[in-house]
C-alpha positions in Angstrom: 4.6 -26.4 -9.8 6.5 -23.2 -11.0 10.2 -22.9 -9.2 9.3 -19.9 -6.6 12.9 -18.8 -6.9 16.1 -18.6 -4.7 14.2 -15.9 -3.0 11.7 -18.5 -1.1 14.8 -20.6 -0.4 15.3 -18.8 3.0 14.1 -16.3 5.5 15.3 -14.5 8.7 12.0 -13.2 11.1 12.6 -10.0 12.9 12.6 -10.7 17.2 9.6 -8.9 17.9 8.1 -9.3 21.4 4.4 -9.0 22.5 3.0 -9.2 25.6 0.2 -7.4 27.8 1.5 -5.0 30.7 0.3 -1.7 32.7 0.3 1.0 30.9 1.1 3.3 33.4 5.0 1.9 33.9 7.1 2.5 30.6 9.8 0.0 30.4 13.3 0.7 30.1 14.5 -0.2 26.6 17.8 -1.2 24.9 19.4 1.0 21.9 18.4 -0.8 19.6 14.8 -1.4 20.2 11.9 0.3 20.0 8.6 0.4 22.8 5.6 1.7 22.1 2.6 1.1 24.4 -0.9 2.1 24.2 -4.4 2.4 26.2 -7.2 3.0 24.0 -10.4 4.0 25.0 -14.0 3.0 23.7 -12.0 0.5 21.6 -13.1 -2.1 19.5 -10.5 -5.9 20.6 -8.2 -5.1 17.3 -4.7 -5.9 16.5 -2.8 -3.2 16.9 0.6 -3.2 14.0 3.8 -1.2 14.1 4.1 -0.5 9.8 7.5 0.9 8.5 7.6 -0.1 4.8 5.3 -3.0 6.2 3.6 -4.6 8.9 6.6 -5.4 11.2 5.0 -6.0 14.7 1.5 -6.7 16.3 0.1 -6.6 19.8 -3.2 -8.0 20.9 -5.0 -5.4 23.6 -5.9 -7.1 26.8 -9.6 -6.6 28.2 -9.1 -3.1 29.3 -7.2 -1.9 26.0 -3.5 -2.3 26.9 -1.1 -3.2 24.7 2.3 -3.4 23.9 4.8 -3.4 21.5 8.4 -4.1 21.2 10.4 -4.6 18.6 14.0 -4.2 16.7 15.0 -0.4 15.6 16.2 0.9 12.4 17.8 4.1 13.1 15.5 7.5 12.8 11.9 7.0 11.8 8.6 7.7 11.0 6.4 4.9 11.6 2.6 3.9 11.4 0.4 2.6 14.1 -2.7 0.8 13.2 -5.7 -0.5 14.1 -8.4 -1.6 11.5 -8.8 1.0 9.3 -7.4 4.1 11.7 -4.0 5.0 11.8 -1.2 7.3 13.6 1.8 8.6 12.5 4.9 8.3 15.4 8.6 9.0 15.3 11.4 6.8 16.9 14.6 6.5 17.7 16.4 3.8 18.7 16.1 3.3 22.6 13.1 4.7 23.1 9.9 4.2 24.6 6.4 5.8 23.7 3.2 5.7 25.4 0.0 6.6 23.7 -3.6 7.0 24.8 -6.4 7.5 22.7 -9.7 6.2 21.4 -9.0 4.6 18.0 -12.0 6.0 16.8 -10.4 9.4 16.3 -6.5 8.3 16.9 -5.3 12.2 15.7 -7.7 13.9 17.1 -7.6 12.2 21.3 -4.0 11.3 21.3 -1.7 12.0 24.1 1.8 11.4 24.7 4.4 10.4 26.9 7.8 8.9 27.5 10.1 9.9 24.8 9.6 12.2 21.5 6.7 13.7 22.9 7.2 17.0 21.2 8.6 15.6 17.8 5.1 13.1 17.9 2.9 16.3 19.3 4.5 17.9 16.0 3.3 15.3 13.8 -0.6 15.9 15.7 -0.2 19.5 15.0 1.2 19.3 11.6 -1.5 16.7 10.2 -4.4 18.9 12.1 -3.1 21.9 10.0 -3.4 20.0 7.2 -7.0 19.3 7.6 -8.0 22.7 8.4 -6.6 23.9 5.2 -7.8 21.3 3.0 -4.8 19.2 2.6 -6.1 16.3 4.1 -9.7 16.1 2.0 -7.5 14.2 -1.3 -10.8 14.6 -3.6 -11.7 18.1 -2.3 -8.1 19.4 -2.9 -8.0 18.2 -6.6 -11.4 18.8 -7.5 -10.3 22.8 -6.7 -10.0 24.6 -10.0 -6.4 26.2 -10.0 -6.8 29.4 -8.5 -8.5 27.9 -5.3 -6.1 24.9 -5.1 -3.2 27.4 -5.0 -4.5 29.2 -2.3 -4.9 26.2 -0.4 -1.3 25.4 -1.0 -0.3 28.6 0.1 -2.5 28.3 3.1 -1.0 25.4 4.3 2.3 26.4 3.7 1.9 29.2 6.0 0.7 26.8 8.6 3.4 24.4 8.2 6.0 26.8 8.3 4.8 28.7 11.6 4.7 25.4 13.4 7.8 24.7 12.2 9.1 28.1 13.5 7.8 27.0 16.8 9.3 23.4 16.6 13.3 25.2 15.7 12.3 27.7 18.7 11.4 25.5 21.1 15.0 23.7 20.8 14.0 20.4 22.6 13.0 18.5 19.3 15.3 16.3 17.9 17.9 17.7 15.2 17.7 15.0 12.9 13.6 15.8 13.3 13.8 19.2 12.8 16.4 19.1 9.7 13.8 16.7 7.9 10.7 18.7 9.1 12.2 21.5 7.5 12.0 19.7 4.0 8.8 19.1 4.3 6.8 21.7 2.6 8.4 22.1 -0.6 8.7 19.1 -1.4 5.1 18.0 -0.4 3.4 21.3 -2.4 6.0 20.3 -5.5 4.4 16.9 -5.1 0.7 18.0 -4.8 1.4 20.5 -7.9 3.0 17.9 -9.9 0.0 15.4 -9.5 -2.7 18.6 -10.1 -3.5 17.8 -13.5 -3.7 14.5 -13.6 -6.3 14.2 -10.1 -8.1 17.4 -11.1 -9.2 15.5 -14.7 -9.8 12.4 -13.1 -12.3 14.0 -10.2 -13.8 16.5 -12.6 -13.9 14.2 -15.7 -12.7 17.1 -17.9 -9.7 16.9 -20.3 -6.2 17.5 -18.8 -5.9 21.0 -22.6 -8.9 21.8 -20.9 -6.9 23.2 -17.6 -5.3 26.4 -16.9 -2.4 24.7 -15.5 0.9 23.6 -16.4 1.9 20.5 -15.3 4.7 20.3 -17.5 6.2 23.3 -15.2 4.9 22.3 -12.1 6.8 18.3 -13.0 10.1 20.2 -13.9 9.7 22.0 -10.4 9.7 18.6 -8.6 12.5 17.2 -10.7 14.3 20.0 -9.5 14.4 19.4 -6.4 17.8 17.7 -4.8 17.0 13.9 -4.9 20.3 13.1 -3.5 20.0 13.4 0.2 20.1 10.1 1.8 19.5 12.1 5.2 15.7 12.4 3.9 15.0 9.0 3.2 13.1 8.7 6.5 10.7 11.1 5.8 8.2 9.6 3.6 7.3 12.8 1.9 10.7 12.5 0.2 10.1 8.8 -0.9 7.1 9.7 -2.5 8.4 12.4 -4.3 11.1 9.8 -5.4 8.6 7.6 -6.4 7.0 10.1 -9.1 10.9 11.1 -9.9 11.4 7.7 -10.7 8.0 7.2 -12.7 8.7 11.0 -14.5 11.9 9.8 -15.4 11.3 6.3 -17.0 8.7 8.3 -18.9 10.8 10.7 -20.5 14.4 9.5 -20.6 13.5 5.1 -21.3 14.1 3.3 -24.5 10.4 3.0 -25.7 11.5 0.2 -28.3 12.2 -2.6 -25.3 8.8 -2.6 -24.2 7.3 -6.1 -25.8 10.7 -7.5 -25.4 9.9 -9.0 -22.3 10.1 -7.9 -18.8 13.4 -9.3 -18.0 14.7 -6.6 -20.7 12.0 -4.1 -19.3 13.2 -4.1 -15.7 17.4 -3.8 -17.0 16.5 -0.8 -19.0 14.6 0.7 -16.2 17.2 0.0 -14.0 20.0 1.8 -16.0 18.1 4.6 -16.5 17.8 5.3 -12.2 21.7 4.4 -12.2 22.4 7.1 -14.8 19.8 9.8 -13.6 20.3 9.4 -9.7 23.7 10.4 -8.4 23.6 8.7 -5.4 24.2 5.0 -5.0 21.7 4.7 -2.1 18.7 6.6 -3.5 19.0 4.1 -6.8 19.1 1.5 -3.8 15.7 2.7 -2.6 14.1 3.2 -5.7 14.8 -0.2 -6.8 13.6 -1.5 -3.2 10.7 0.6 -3.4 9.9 -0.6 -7.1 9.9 -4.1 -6.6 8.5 -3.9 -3.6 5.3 -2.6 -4.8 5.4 -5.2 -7.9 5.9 -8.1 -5.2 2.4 -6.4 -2.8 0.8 -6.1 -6.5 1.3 -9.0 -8.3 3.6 -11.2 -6.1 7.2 -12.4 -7.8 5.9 -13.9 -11.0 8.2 -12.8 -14.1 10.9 -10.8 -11.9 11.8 -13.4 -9.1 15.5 -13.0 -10.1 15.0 -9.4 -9.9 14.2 -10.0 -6.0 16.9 -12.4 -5.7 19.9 -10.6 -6.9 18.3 -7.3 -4.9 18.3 -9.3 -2.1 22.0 -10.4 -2.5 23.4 -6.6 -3.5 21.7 -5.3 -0.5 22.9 -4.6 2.8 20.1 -2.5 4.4 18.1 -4.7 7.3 15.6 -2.7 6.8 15.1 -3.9 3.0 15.8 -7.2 3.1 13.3 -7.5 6.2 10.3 -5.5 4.3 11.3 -7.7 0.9 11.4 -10.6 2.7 8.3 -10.4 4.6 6.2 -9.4 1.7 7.6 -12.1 -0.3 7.0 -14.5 2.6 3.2 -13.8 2.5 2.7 -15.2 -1.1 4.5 -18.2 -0.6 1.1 -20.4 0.3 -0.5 -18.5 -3.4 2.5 -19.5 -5.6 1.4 -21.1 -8.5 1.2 -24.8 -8.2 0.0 -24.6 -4.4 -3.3 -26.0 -3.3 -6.2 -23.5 -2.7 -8.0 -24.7 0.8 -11.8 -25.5 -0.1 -13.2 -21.5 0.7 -17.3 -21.5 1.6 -19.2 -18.8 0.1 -23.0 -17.9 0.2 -24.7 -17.4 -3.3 -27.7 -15.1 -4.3 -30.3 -17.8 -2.5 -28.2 -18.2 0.4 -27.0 -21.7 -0.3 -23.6 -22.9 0.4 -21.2 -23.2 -2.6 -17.3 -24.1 -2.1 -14.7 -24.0 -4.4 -14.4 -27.8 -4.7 -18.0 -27.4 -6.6 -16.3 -26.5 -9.5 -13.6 -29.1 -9.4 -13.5 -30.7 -13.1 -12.6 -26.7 -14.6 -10.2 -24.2 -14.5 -11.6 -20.7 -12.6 -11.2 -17.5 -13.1 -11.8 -15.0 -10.4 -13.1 -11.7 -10.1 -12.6 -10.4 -6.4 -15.0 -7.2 -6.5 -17.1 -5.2 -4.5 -20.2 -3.1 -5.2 -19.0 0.2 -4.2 -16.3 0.1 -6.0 -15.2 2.4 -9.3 -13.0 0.2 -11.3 -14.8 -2.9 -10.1 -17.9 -1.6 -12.0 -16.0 -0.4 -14.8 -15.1 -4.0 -15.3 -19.0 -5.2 -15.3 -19.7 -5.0 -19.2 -15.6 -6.6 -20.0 -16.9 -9.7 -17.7 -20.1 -10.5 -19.2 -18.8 -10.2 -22.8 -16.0 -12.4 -21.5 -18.2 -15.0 -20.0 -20.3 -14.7 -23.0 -17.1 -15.5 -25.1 -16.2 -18.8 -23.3 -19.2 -20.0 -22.4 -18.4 -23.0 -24.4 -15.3 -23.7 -22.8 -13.9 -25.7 -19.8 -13.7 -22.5 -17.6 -16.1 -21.1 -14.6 -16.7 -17.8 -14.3 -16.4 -16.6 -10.3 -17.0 -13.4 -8.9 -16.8 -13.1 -5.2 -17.6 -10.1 -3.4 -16.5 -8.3 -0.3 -19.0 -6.0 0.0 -20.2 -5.2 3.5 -23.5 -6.5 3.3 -25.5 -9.1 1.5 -28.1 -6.1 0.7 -25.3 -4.2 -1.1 -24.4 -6.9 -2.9 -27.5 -7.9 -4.0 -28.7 -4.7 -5.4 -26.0 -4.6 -7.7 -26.4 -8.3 -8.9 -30.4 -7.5 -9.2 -29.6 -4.0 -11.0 -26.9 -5.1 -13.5 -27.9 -8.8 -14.2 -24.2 -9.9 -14.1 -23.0 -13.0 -15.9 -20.9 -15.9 -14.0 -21.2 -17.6 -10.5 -21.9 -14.6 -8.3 -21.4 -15.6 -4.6 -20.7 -13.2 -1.2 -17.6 -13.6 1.2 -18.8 -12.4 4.7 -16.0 -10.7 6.2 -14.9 -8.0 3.6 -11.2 -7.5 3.8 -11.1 -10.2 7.0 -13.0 -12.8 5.2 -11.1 -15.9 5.0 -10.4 -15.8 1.0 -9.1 -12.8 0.9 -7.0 -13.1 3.7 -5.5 -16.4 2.4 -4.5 -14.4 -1.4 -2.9 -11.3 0.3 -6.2 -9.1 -1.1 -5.2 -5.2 -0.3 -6.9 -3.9 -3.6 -9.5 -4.6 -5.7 -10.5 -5.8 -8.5 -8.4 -8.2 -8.0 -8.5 -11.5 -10.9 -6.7 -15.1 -10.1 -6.7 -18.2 -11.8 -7.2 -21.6 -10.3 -6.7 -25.1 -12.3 -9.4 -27.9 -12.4 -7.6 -29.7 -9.7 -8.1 -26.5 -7.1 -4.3 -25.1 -7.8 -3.2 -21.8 -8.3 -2.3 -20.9 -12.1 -1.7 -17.3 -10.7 -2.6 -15.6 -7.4 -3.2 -12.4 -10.0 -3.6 -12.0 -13.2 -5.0 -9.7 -16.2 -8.6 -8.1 -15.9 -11.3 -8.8 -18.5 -10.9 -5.5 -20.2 -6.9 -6.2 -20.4 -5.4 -9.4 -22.2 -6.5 -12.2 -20.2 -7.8 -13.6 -23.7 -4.4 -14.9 -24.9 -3.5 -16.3 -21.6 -7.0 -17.8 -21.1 -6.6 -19.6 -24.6 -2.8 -20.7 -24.4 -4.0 -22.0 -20.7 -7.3 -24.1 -22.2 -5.0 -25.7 -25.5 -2.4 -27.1 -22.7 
């Protein structure tokens, strides 16, 4: 079994407390916690999760929808409470205690609030609302918009933004810190939008990015014009993504094209030098690199940059870093390579039983797909040519699907004719496989050994390399 890395050698779990209470009594809190309680209506018996970076609390509802949550603070922030697929946004600060209800059906639309930050979290209702009335919030509709009309949209919005956040300033009960980032938020959400117009608006409308009457080399510079040095903004996770894009804009232009190929250890050293000489501030480089490897470790997992975790985690001293890193990395530790897969039950096309041990003897390689999904069928003819290629070899060929119904999934098996083991994994995103390998996005492609092992929790598609791995894998 691969090392993991120092990064597995130990952890530190956030106190989070979760019980069930009356909703109607909001409990005093210490400084530096946070309490958020909620009664949902017409709800369905979810979880209900406290995200910041990630999931860092859960409350079960008791049998009238109450639930609570308590948990540690990290200064001013915006955080996201979920249930199933529905989600709110809520701002905190340390001490205090908010009580929602609503029907999760609809969380923005039947909120309520009391307890503390009611106007700064009745801001965040208004501000999102405004959003959808202007077509911010329809992501396809926005993009598909041919320039003139996804300006005016901008400028719509804008104008909507900015009067409620007239009234917010006016009002004077909000808090500052609040307001100050509030304040921020429209340029750098329209730079965002406008820096990203090209790109979205070929993708939705399958036309060529010449073929637009719209700069995006402008509209880029615009966004890398803005200040990317105020630490006061991290908070507000407009900012982070527009530091995200800075960060991606950046490595595009200003990297040393000649290291790619030279492995990623050299990749990730350049990339890093480059944030440290294009960012001014120490702590902005610290979040980039946080946010970086943060989304390599919920993509991939450590693989080939566990020492890139490691020494993060030993330079840092943000807890709320080190507690995101550490709980993402924490949640691949039972898919490291080398670790036994549990013996999964699926349902094939006849409706027989198949489990993984049936194909003990081989090695297996994975496709986790679903029928409604884009890049999943883009992947359909790169499969059966691949299965076709190996069909000689000492490999099986599974693809399990999280579709929502057998029916879905059948229709696409009966209409494409799909090569490989095809079998169906009742419970979509809940379903027991994909629970157990961290699936948040598909396709998704792992590899297991003949012995039921992981190789690698994720790995190239079909229409990527996966040939050179599969052949150095089936020599050893």
């Amino acid at each position: 079994m691969k090392n993991p890395g120092p990064f597995l050698t130990t952890f530190f779990s956030a106190v989070i407390t979760l019980n069930l209470f009356d909703c109607q009594v909001l409990a005093t809190n210490s400084y530096d916690e946070i309490i958020i309680t909620v009664q949902a209506f017409d709800f369905e018996p979810q979880e209900v999760e406290l995200h910041l970076f990630n999931k860092i609390a859960v409350a079960t509802p008791n049998e009238i929808g109450n639930s609570k949550i308590k948990t540690k603070a990290y200064g001013p922030a915006y955080y996201s409470l979920r249930s199933g697929r529905n989600r709110i946004e809520i701002y905190l600060l340390p001490g205090d205690s908010l009580h929602l209800d609503l029907n999760w059906g609809d969380p923005t639309g039947t909120v309520s609030f009391s307890g503390d930050r009611v106007v700064e979290n009745q801001f965040l209702i208004d501000k999102h609302k405004a959003k959808e009335d202007n077509g911010w919030a329809d992501f396809i509709g926005l993009y598909r918009s041919e320039p003139e009309e996804f300006q005016r949209k901008l400028d719509l919005g804008l104008y909507s933004i900015y009067s409620l956040i007239g009234e917010l300033k006016s009002g004077g009960r909000a808090d500052r810190t609040f307001v100050q980032m509030e304040m921020q938020y429209p340029d750098y959400r329209t730079a965002l939008m406008a820096a990203n117009y090209v790109q979205n608006h070929s993708r939705f409308n399958q036309v060529p990015p010449e073929d637009i009457n719209y700069s995006e080399e402008e509209a880029q510079q615009s966004l890398l014009n803005l200040d990317n040095t105020n630490v006061d903004l991290l908070p507000l996770p407009v900012f982070r993504e527009v530091l995200e894009l800075h960060r991606r804009l950046i490595w595009e232009k200003r990297m040393n094209q000649e290291v790619y190929g030279q492995g990623y250890d050299i990749v990730m050293k350049e990339r890093f030098r480059v944030l440290e000489k294009n960012f001014e501030s120490g702590k902005i480089v610290e979040f980039i690199k946080f946010d970086y490897l943060s989304f390599l470790l919920r993509r991939s997992g450590p693989g080939d940059v566990d020492s890139h975790f490691a020494m993060f985690l030993a330079e840092t001293e943000n807890p709320v870093y080190i507690q995101a890193m550490k709980t993402d990395l924490k949640v691949w530790e039972p898919i490291l390579p080398g670790m036994q897969v549990p013996d999964f039950k699926f349902e094939n096309p006849d409706g027989d039983a198949i489990r993984l041990s049936d194909l003990r003897g081989k090695m297996v390689y994975i496709d986790v797909w679903a029928s409604w999904c884009g890049p999943c069928r883009q992947e359909i003819p790169h499969w059966d040519k691949l299965v076709g290629e190996y069909s000689d070899r000492d490999i099986y060929f599974l693809a399990i699907s999280l579709d929502a119904t057998r029916e879905s999934w059948e229709s696409m098996l009966n209409s494409k004719e799909m090569k490989g083991i095809h079998v169906y994994a009742p419970g979509v995103w809940n379903s027991e496989f994909a629970r157990h390998f961290n699936v948040r996005g598909i396709p998704r492609f792992i590899l297991i050994d003949a012995e039921g092992r992981v190789i690698l929790p994720q790995t190239e598609r079909p229409s990527g390399n996966i040939r050179e791995r599969l052949d150095q894998l089936l020599k050893s």
